[in-house]
C-alpha positions in Angstrom: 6.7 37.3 47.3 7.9 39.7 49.9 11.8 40.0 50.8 12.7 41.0 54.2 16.1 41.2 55.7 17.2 40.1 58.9 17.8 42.7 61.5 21.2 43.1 61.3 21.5 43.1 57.4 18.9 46.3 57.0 22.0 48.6 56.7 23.8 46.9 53.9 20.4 46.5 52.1 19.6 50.0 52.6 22.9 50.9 51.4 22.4 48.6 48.2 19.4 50.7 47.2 20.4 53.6 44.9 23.0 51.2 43.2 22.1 49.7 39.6 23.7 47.5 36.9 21.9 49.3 34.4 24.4 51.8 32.4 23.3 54.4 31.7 20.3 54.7 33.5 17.4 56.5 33.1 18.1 60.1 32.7 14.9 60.9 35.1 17.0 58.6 37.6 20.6 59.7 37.3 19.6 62.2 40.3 19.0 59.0 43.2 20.9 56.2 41.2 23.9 55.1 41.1 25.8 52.8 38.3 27.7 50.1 40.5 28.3 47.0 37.9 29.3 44.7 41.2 26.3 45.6 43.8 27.9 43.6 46.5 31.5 45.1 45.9 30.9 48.2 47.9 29.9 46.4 51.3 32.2 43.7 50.7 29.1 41.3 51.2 28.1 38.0 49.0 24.8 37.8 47.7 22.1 36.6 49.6 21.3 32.8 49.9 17.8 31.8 48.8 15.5 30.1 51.1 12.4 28.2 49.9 
């Protein structure tokens, strides 16, 4: 299964990216990730709806 986003939610995705739940994170990825408990809380944005 591949997830793509519509055109004009790329940026919020892209912004999603370094964000994690997992605390603490790897050390080896402390450098790009971010802990973020809420991932949509920083865009303000609901989780995405699932389409079958």
């Amino acid at each position: 299964m591949l997830n793509v986003a519509v055109p004009d939610l790329w940026e919020q995705v892209e912004r999603r990216v370094p964000l994690t739940g997992v605390d603490p994170g790897p050390e080896s990825r402390r450098v790009v990730y971010r802990h973020e408990p809420d991932k949509f809380a920083p865009q303000a944005s609901s989780p995405p709806t699932s389409i079958s």
